[in-house]
C-alpha atoms as an extended CHARMM CRD file, in Angstrom:
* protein
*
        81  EXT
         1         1  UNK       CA             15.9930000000       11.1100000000       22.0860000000  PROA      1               0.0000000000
         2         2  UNK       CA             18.2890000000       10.9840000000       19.1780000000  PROA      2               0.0000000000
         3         3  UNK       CA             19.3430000000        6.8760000000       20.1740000000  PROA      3               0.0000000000
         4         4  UNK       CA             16.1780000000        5.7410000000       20.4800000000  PROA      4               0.0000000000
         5         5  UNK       CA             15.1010000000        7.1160000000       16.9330000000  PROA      5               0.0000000000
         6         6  UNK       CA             18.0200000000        5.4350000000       15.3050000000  PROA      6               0.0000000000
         7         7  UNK       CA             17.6910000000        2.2530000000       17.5600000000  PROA      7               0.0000000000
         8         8  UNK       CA             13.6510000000        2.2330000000       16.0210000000  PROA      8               0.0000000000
         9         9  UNK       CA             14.6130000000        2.8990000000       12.2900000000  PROA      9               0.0000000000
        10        10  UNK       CA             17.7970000000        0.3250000000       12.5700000000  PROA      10              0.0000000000
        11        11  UNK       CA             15.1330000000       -2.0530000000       14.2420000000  PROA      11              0.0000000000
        12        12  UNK       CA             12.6160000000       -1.5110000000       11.3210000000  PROA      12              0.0000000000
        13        13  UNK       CA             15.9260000000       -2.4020000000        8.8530000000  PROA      13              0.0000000000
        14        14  UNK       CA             16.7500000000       -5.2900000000       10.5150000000  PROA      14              0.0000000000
        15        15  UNK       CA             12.7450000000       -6.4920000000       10.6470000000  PROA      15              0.0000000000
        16        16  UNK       CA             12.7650000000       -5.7920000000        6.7370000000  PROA      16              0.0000000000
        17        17  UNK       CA             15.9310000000       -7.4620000000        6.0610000000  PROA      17              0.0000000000
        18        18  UNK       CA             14.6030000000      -10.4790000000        7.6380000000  PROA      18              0.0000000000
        19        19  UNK       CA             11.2650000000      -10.8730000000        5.7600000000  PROA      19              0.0000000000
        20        20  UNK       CA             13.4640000000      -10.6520000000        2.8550000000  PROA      20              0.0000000000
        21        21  UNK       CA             15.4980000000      -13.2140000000        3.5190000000  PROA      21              0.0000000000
        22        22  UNK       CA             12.7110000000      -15.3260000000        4.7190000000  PROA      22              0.0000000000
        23        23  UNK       CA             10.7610000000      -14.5720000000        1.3790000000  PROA      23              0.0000000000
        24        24  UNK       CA             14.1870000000      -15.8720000000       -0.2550000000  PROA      24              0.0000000000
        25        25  UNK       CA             13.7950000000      -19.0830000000        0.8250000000  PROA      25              0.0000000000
        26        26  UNK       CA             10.1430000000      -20.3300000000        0.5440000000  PROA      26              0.0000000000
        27        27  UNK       CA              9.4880000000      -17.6990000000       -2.7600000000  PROA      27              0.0000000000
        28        28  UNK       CA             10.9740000000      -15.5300000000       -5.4960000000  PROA      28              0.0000000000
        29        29  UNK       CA              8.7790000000      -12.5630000000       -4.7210000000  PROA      29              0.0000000000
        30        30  UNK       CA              8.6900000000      -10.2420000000       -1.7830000000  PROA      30              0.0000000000
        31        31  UNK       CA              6.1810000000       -7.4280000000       -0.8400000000  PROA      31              0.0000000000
        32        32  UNK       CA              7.5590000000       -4.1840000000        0.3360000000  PROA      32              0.0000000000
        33        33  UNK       CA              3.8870000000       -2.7580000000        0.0020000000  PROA      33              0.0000000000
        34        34  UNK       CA              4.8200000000        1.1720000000        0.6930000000  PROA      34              0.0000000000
        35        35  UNK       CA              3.5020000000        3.2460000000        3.5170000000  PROA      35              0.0000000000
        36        36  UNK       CA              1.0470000000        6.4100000000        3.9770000000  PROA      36              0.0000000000
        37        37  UNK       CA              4.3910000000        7.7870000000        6.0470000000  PROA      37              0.0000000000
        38        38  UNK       CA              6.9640000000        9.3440000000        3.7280000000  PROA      38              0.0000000000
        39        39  UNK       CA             10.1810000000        8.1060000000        5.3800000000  PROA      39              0.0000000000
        40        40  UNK       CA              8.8890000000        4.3340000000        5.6780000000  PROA      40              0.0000000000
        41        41  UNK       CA              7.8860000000        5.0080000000        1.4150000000  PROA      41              0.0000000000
        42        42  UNK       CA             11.4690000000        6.6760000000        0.8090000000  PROA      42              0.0000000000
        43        43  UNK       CA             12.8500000000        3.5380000000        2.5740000000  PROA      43              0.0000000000
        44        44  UNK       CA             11.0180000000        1.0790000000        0.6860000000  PROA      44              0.0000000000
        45        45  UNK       CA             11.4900000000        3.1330000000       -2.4130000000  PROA      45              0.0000000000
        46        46  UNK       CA             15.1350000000        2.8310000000       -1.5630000000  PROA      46              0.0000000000
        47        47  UNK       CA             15.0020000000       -0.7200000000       -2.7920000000  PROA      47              0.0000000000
        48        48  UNK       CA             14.7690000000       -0.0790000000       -6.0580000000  PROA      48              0.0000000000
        49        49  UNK       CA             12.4160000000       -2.6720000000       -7.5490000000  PROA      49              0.0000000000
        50        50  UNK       CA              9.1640000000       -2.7960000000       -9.6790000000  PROA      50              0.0000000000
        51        51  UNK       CA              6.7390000000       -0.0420000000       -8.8080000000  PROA      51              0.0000000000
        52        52  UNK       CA              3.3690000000       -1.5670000000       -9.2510000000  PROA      52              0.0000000000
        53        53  UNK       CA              0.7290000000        0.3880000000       -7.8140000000  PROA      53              0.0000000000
        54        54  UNK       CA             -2.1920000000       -1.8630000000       -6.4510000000  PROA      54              0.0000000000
        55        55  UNK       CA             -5.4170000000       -0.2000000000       -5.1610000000  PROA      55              0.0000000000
        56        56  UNK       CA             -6.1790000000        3.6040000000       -5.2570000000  PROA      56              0.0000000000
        57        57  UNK       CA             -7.6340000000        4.6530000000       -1.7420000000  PROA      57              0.0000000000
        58        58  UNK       CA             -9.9900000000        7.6330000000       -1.7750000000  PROA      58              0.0000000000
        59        59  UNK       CA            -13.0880000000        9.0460000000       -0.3350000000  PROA      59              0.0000000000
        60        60  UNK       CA            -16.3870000000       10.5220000000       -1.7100000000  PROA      60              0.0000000000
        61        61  UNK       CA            -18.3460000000       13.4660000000       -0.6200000000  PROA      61              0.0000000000
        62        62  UNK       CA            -21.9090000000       12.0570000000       -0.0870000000  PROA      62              0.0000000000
        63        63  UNK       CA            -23.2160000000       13.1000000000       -3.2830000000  PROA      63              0.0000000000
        64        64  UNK       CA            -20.7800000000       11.4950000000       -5.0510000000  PROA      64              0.0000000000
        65        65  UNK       CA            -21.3050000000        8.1850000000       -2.7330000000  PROA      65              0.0000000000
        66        66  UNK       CA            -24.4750000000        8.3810000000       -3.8280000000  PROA      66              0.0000000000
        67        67  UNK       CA            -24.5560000000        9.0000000000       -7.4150000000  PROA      67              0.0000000000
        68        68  UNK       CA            -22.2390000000        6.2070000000       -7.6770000000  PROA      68              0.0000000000
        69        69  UNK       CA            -24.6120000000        4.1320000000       -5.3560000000  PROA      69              0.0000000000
        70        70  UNK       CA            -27.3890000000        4.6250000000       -7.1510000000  PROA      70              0.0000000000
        71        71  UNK       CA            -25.5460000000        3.6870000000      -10.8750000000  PROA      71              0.0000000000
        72        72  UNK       CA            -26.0540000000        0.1110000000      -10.9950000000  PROA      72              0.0000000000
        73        73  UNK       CA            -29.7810000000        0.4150000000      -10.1510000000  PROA      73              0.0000000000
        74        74  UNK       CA            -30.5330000000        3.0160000000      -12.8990000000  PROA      74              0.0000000000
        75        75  UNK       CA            -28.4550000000        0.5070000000      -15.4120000000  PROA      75              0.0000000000
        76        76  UNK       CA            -30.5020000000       -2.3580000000      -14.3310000000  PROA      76              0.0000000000
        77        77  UNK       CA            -33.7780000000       -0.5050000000      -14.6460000000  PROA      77              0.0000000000
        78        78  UNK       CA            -33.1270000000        0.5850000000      -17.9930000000  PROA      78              0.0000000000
        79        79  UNK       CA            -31.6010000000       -2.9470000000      -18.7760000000  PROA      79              0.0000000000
        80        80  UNK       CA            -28.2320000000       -0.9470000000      -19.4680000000  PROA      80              0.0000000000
        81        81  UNK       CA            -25.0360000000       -3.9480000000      -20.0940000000  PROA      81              0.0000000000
């Protein structure tokens, strides 16, 4: 069990490595986007570049859903900019 763990993260490395060096040649910028799994993050985080954080993920309860649902059509009937 132990070999094929190391064989997938070395594998994952050597995928990485390669869109890097790929990126190298046709740009200046490559995306390491993160992960939801905390060993791919630490990895990525490993590269120590610019942390830029680029969406926000997150779920309502339905009241809130609906509150913010029903916003724009309150600030439209009361001709609210």
């Amino acid at each position: 069990m132990g070999q094929s763990i190391l064989y997938t993260m070395m594998m994952f490395v050597i995928i990485c490595w390669e869109g890097i060096m790929f990126a190298a040649k046709v740009s200046k910028h490559f995306d390491f986007e993160g992960s939801m799994i905390e060993n791919i993050e630490r990895f990525c985080r490993s590269f120590t570049g610019e942390f830029t954080v680029r969406c926000r993920v997150y779920r309502l309860d339905t009241l809130s859903q609906f509150a913010s649902d029903l916003k724009p059509v309150v600030k439209k009937l009361l001709k609210y900019k």
